[in-house]
C-alpha positions in Angstrom: 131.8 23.3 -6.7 133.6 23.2 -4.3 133.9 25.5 -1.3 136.6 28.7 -0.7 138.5 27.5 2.4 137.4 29.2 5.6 133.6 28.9 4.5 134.1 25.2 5.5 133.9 26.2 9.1 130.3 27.3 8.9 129.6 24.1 7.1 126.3 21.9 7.9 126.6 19.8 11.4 127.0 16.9 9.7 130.0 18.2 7.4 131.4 19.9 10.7 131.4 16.6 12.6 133.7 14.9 9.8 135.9 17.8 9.8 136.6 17.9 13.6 135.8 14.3 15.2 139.1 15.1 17.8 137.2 17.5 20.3 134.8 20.5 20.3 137.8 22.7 21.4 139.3 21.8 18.0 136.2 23.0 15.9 136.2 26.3 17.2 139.9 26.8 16.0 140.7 28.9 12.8 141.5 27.0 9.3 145.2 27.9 9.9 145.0 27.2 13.1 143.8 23.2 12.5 146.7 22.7 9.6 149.4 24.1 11.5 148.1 21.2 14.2 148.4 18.4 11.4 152.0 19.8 10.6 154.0 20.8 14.0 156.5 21.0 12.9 156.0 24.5 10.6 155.6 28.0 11.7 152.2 28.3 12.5 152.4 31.7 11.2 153.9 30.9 7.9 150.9 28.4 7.7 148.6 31.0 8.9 150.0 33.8 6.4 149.8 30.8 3.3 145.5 30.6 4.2 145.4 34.1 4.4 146.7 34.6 1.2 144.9 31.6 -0.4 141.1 32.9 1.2 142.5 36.4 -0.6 142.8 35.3 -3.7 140.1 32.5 -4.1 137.4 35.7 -2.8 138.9 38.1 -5.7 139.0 35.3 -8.5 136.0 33.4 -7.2 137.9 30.4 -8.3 137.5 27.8 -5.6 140.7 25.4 -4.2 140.7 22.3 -1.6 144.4 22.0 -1.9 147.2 24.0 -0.5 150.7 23.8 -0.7 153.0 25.5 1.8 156.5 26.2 1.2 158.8 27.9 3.9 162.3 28.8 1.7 163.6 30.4 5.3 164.3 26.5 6.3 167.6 25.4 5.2 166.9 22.7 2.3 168.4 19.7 4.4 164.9 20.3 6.1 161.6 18.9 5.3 159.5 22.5 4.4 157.4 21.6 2.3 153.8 20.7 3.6 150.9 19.6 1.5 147.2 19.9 2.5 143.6 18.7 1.7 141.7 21.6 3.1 137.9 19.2 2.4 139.4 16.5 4.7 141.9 18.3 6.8 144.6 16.2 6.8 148.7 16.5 5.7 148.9 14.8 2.3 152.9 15.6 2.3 155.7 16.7 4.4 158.8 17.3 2.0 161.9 18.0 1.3 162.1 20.7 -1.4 164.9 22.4 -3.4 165.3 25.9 -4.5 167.0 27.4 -6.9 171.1 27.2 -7.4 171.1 31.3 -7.5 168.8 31.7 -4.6 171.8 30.0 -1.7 173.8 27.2 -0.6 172.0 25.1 1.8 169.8 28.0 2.4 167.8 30.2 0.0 168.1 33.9 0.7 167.9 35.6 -2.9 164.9 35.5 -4.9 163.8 36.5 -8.6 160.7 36.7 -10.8 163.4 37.2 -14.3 163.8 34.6 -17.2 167.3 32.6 -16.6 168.0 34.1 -13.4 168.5 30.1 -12.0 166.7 31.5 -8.9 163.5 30.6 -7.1 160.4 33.1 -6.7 158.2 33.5 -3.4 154.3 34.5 -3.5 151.2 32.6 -4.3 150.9 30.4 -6.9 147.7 28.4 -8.5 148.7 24.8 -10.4 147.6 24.8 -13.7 148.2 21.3 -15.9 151.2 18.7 -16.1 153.0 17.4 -18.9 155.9 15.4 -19.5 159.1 17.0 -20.1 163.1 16.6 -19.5 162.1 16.3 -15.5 159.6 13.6 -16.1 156.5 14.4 -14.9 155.8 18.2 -14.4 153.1 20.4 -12.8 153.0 24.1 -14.6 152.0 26.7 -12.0 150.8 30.6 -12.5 152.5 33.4 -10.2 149.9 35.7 -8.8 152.0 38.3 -7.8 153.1 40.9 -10.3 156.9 41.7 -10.5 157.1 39.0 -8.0 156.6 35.6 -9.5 154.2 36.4 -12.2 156.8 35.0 -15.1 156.7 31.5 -13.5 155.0 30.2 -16.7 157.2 32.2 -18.8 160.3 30.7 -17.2 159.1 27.1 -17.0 158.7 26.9 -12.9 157.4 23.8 -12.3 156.9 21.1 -9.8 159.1 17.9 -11.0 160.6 15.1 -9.4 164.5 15.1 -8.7 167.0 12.5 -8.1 169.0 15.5 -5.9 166.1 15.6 -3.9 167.2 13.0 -1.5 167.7 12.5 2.7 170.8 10.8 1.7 172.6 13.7 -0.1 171.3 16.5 3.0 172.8 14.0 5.5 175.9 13.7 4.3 176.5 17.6 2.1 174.4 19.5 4.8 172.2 20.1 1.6 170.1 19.1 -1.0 170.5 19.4 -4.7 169.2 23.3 -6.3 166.9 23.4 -8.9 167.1 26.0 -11.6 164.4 28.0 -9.9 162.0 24.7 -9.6 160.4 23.3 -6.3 161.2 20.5 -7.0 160.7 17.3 -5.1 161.8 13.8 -4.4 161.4 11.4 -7.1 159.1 8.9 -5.0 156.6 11.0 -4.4 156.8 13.4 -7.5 154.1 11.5 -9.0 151.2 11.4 -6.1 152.2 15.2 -5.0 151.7 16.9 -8.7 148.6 15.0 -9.3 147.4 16.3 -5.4 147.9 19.8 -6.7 147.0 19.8 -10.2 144.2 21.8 -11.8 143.9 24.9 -10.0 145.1 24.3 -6.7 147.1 27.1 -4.0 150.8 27.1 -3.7 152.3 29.9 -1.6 155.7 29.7 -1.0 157.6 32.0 1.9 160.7 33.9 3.1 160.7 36.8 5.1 161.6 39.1 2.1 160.4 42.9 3.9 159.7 44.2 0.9 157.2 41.5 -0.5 155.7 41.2 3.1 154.6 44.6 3.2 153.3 44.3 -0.6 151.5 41.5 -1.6 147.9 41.9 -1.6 147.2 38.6 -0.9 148.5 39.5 2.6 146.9 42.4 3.0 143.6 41.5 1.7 142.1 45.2 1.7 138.1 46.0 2.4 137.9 47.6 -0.8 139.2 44.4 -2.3 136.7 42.2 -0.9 133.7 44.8 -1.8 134.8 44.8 -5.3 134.5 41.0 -4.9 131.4 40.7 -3.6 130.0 43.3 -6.1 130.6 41.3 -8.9 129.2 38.4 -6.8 132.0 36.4 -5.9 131.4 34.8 -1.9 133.8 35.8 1.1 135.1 32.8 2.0 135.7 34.3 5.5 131.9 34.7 6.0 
């Protein structure tokens, strides 16, 4: 089995060493605080917010991950904003463009839904589930976590799939990507390699400053009464 993510830290010497060859100041630093140094180019706190969130959930569901997806929908989609991580290994798998949905903006998302046909993308955590082939080629289903938030994603066929809108070309020269009908989806070269990275159970959390679902979610807000319920029925804190 595979360990939640911050329990790494307190990991065996040996373990330790692999994790954090690059200096001793380095192995003192937080998990969110060692991927946002493998991707400098995303908001730390965005990255910070997407462990969070990910330790949250694995402690209530006792359902470990090594994987984590990070997607920050407050970039314009001409952006790369999409960053891809093996939490076991530390390292930056990915750093991608990705599209949202045509009713969530232009060249920038600012609307959001969790309702069948709205053509819009949804924000929250996510965990992968299996892929399949389908009218977007290879596909990677996903289950929202978040009720009333993006907990229809399997209902309304939100997937990871490759695109052929997904392209530098096209954000050079329209100032945007291609939109999705609510999909992340991603460029076709690395469609392939990125779904099977994330498949089977693996963290997606994807981000905009939406007040409403900031103040919320309780995989931001991980309560104490929340993690005693989960360690009553056994399940570890992965922050211990």
């Amino acid at each position: 089995m595979i360990r939640p993510f911050r329990s790494l830290i307190a990991c065996a010497p040996l373990l330790g060493a692999l994790f954090f060859l690059p200096s001793q100041a380095h192995a003192a630093d937080t998990l969110g605080e060692a991927l946002a140094r493998l991707a400098p180019s995303a908001d730390p706190k965005v990255i910070e917010m997407a462990v969070d969130a990910a330790e949250c959930a694995q402690t209530q569901d006792g359902k470990p991950a090594d994987r984590l997806a990070v997607i920050d929908y407050s970039r314009p989609s001409s952006q790369p904003r999409m960053w891809v991580f093996d939490i076991a290994q530390r390292k930056l798998l990915f750093q991608e463009l990705v599209a949202h949905g045509k009713n969530s903006g232009d060249a920038n998302a600012t609307r959001f839904s969790n309702a069948p046909e709205s053509l819009a993308s949804s924000i929250g955590l996510f965990r992968t589930s299996d892929t399949y082939m389908g009218k977007n080629g290879y596909s990677l289903r996903m289950s929202g976590l978040e009720p009333g938030v993006n907990d229809q994603a399997l209902a309304r066929a939100i997937v990871i799939h490759g695109a052929a809108y997904v392209n530098e070309a096209m954000a050079k020269v329209a100032g945007r990507i291609g939109r999705s009908w609510g999909c992340p989806a991603v460029r076709l070269a690395v469609a392939h390699k990125l779904i099977d990275a994330l498949k089977g159970g693996q963290m997606v959390f994807s981000y905009y400053p939406d007040k409403r679902w900031l103040a919320s979610s309780p995989y931001l807000k991980c309560s104490a009464s929340q993690l005693a319920k989960a360690e009553a029925r056994g399940v570890p804190n992965p922050g211990t």
